[in-house]
N, CA, C and O of each residue as an XYZ file, in Angstrom:
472
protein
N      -4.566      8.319    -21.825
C      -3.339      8.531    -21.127
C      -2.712      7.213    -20.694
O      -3.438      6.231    -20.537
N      -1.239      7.138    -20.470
C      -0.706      6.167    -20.122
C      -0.962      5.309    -18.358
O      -0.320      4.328    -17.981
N      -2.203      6.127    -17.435
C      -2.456      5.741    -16.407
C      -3.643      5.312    -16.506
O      -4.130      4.754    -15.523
N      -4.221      5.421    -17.409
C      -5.520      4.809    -17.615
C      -6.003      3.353    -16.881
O      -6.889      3.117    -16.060
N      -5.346      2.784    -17.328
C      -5.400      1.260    -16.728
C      -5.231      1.082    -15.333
O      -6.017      0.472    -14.608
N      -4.074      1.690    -14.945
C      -4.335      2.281    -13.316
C      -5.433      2.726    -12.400
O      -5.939      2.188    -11.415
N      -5.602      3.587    -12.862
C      -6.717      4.331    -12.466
C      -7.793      3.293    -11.854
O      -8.195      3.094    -10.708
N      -8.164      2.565    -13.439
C      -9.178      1.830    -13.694
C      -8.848      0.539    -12.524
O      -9.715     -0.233    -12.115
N      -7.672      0.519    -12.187
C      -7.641     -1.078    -10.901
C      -7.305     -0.409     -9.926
O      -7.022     -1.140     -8.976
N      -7.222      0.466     -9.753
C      -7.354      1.591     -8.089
C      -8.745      2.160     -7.820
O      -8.979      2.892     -6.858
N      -9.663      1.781     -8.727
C     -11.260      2.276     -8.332
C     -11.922      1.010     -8.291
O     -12.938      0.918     -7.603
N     -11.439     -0.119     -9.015
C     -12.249     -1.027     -8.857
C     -11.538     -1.880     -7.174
O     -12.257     -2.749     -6.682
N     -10.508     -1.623     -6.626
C      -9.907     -2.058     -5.428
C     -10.741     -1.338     -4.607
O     -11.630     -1.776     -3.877
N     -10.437     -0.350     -4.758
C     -11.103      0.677     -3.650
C     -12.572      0.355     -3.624
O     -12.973      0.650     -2.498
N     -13.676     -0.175     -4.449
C     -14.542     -0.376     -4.557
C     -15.097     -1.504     -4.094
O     -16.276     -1.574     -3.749
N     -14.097     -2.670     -4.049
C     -14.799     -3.808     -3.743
C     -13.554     -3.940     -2.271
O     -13.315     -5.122     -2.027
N     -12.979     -3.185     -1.566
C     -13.050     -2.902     -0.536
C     -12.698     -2.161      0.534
O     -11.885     -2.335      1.441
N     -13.926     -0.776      0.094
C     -14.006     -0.184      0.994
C     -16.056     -0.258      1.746
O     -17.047     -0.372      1.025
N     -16.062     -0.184      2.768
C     -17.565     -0.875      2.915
C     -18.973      0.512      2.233
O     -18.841      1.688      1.895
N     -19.785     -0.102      2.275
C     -20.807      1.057      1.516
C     -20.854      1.832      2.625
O     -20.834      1.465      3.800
N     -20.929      3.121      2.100
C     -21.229      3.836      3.066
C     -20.932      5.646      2.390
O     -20.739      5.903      1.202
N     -20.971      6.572      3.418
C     -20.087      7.458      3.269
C     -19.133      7.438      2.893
O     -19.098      8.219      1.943
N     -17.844      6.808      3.109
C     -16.680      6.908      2.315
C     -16.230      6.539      1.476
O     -15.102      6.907      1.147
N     -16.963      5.622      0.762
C     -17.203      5.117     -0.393
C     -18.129      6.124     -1.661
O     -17.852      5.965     -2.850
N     -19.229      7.144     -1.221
C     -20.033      7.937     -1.867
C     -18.756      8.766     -2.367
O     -18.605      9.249     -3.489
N     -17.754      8.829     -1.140
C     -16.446      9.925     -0.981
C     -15.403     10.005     -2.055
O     -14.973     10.895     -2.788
N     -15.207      8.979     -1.901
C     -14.635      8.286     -3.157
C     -15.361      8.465     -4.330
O     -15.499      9.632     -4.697
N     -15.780      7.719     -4.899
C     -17.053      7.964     -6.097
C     -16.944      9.507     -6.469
O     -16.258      9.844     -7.434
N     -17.516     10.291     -5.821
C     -17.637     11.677     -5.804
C     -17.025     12.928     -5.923
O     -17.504     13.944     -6.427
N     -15.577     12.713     -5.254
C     -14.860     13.153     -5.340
C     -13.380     13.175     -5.768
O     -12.593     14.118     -5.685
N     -13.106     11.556     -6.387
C     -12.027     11.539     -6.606
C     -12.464     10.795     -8.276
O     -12.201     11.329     -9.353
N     -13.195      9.427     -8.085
C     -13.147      8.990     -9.816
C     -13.973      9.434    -10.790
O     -13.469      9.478    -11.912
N     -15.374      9.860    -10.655
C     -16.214     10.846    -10.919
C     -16.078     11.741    -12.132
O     -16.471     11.702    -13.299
N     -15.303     12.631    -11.320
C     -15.113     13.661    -12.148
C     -13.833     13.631    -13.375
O     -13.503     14.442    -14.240
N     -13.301     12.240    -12.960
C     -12.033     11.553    -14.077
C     -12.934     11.016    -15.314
O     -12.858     11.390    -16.484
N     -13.933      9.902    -14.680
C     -14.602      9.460    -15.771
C     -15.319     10.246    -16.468
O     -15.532      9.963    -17.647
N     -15.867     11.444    -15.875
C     -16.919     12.316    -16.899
C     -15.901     13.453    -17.372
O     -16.510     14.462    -17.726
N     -14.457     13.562    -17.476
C     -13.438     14.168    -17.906
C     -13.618     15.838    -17.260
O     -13.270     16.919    -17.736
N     -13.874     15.706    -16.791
C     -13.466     17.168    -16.138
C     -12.721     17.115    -14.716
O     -13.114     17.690    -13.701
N     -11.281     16.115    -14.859
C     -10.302     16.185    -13.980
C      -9.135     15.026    -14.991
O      -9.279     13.899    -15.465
N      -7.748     16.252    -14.965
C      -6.396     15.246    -15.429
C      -6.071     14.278    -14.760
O      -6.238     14.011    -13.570
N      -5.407     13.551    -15.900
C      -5.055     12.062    -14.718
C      -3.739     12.554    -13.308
O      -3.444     11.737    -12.436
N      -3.207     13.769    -13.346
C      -2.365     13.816    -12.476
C      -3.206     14.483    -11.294
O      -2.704     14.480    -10.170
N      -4.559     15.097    -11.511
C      -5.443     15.312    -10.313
C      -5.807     14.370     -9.726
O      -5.490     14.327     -8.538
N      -6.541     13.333    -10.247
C      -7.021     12.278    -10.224
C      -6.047     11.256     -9.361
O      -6.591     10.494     -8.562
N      -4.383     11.233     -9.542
C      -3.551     10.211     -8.882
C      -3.388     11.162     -7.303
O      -3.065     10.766     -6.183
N      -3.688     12.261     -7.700
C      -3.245     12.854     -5.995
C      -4.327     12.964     -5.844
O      -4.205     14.110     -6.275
N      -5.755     12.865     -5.559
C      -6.707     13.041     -4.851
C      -7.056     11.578     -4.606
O      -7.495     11.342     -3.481
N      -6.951     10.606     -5.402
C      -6.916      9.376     -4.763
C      -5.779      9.018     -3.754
O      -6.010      8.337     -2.755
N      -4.290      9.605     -4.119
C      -3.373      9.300     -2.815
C      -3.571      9.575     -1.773
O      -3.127      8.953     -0.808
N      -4.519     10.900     -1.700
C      -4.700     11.833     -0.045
C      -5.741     10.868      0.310
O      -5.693     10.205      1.347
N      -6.830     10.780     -0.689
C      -7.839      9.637     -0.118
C      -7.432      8.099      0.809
O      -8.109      7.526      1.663
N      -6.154      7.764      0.284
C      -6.120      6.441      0.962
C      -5.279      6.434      2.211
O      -5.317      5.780      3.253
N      -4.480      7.423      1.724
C      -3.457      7.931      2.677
C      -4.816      8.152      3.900
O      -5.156      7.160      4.544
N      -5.179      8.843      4.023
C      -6.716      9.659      4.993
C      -7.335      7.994      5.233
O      -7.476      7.682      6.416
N      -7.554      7.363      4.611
C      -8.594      5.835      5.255
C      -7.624      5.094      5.781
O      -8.121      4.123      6.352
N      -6.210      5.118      5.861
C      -5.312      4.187      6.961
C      -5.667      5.083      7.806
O      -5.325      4.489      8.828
N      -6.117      6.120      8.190
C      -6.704      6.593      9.703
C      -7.193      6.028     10.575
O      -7.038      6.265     11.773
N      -8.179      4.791      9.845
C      -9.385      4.405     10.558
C      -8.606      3.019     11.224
O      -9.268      2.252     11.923
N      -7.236      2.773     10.968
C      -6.023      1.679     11.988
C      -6.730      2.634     13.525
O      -6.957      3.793     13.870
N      -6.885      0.809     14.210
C      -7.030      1.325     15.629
C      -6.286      0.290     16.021
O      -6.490     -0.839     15.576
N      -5.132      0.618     17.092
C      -4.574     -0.536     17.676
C      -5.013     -0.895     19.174
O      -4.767     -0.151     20.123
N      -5.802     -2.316     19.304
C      -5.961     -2.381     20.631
C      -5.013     -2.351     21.853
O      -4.024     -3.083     21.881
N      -5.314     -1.508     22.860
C      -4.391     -1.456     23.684
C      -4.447     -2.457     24.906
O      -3.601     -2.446     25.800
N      -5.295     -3.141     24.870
C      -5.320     -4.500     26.110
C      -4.893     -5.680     25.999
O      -5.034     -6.546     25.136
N      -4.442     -5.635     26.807
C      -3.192     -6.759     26.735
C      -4.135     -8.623     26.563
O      -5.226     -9.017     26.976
N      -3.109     -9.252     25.829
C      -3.938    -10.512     25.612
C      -2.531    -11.586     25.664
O      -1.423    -11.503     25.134
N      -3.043    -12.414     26.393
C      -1.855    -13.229     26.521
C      -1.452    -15.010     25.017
O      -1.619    -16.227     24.939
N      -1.015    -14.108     24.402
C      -0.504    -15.077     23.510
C       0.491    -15.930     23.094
O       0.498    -16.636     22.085
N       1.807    -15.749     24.424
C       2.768    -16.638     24.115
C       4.025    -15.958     23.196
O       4.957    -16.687     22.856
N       4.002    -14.486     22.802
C       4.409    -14.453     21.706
C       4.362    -12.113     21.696
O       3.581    -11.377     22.300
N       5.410    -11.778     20.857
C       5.128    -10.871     20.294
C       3.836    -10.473     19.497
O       4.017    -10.824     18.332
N       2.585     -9.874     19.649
C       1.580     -9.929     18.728
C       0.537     -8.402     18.729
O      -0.315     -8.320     19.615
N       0.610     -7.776     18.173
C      -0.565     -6.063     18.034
C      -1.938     -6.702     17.280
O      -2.056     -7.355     16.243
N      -2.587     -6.381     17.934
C      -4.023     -6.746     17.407
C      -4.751     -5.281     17.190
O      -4.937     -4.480     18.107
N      -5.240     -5.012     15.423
C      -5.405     -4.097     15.139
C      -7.006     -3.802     14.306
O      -7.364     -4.372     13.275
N      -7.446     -3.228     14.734
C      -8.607     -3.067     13.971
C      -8.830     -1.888     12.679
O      -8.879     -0.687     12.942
N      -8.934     -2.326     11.506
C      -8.724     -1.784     10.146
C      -9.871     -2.266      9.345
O     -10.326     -3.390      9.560
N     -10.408     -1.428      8.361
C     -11.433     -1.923      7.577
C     -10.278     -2.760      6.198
O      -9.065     -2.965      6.141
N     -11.510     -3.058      5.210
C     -10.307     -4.013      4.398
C      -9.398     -3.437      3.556
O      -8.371     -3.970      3.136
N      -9.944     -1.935      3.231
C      -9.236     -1.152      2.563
C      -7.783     -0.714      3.387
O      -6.667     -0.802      2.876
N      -8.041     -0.260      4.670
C      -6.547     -0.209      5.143
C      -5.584     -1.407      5.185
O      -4.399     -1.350      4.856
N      -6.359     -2.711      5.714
C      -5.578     -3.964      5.505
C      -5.162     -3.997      4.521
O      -3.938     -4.116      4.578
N      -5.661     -3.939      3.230
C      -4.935     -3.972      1.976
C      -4.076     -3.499      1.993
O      -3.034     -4.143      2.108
N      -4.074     -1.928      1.870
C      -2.646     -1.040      1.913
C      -1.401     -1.302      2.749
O      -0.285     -1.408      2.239
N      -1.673     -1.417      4.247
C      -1.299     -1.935      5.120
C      -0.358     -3.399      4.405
O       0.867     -3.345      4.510
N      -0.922     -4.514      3.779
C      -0.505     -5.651      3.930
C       0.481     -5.314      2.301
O       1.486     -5.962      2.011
N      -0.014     -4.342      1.545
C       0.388     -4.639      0.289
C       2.555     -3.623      0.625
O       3.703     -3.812      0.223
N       1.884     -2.735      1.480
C       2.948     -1.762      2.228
C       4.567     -2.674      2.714
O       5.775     -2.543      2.515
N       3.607     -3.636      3.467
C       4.711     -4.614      4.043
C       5.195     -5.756      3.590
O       5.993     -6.412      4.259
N       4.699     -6.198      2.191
C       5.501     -6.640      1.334
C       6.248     -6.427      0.111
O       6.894     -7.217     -0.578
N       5.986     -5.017     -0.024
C       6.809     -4.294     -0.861
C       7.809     -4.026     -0.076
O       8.801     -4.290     -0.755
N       8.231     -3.570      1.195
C       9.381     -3.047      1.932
C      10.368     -4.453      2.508
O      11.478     -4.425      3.040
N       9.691     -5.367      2.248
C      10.135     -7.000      2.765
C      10.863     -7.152      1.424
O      12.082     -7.114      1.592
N      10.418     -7.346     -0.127
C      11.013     -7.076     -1.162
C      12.120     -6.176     -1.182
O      13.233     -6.632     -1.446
N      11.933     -4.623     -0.873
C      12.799     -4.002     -1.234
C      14.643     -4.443     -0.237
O      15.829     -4.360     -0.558
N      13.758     -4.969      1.215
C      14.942     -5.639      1.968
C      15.714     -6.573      1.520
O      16.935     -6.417      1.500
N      15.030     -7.858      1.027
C      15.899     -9.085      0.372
C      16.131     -8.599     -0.966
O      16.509     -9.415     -1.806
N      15.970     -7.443     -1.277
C      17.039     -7.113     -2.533
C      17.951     -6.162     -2.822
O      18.565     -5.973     -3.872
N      18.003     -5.333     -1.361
C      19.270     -4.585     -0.815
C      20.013     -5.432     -0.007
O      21.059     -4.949      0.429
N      19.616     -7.095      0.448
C      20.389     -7.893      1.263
C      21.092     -8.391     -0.274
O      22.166     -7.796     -0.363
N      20.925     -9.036     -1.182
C      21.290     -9.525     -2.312
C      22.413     -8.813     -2.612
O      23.544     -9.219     -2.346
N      22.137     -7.613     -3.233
C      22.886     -6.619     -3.358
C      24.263     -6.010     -2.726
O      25.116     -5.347     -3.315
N      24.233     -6.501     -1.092
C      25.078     -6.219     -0.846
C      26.256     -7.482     -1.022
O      27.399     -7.451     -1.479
N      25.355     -8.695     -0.393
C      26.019    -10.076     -0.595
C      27.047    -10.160     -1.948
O      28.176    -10.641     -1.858
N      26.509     -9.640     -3.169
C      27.101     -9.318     -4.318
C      28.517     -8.604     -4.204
O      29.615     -8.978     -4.615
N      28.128     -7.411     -3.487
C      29.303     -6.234     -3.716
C      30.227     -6.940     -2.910
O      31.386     -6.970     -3.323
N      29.886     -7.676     -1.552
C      30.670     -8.196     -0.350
C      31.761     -9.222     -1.302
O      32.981     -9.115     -1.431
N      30.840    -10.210     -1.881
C      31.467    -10.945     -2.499
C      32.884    -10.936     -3.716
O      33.863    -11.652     -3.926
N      32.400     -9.910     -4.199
C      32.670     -9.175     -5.529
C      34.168     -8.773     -5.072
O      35.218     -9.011     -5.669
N      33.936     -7.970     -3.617
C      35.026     -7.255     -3.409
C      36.260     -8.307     -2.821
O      37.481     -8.159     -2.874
N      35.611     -9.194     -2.361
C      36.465    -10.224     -1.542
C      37.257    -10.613     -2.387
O      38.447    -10.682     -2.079
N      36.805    -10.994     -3.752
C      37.827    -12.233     -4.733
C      37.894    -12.855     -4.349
O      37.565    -12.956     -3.167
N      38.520    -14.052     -5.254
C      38.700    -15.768     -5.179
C      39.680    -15.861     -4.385
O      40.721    -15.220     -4.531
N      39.406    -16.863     -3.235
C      40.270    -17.231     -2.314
C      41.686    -17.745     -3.094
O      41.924    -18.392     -4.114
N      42.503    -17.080     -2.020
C      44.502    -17.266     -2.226
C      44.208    -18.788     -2.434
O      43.193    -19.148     -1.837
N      44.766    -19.637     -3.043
C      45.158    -20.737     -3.174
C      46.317    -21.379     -2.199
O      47.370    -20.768     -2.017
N      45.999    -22.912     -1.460
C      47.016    -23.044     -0.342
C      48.528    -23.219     -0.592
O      49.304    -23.321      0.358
C-alpha cells in the first residue's frame, strides 16, 4: 500500500520514544502487530495509531507552582513521545502562520498596485 513507508517511521518513532513499559507492549500489541502479521488494513492501522497518540499527550502534566524566572514560562512534564508530538505540533502551526502571513502580504500587495507616479 501507498502508507507503507509511513507506517514503518510512525512505529519506529513511537518505539525509540516511548519508554519500555506497558505502553509501549500497548502499542506493539495493539496497534502495529496485527498490521505486520496482516490481519489489520492500513486505514485500521492509521486510526488506531492516531487514538493511540492522541491518548499518550495525556500523560502532559503542567506544573502548577510558581517559579520565578524573569519571564513568561509553563514548565511541563511529558514523556518524549508527547514532547515530540507536542514540539512537532508547534512547528507545523508556526509554518502554517508565516505562510498565511506571506499570503496575505501578496494579496495586500497585489491589490495595492504600483504607486501613482509624482
Amino acid at each position: 500500500g501507498e502508507y507503507v513507508a509511513a507506517i514503518g517511521v510512525v512505529d519506529c518513532m513511537v518505539r525509540a520514544n516511548l519508554p519500555q513499559g506497558e505502553e509501549l507492549r500497548k502499542w506493539t500489541t495493539e496497534v502495529v502487530d496485527p498490521w505486520y502479521a496482516g490481519h489489520s488494513n492500513t486505514k485500521d492501522v492509521l486510526n488506531a495509531a492516531n487514538c493511540f497518540l492522541r491518548n499518550s499527550v495525556d500523560f502532559i502534566k503542567i506544573l502548577l507552582k510558581a517559579f520565578d524566572t524573569g519571564s513568561y514560562v509553563v514548565f511541563m512534564i511529558m514523556n518524549s513521545l508527547a514532547s515530540l508530538l507536542l514540539f512537532q505540533h508547534l512547528e507545523l502551526r508556526k509554518l502554517a502562520c508565516m505562510q498565511s502571513s506571506k499570503s496575505e502580504l501578496a494579496s495586500t500587495a497585489g491589490a495595492a498596485g504600483a504607486p501613482e507616479p509624482l
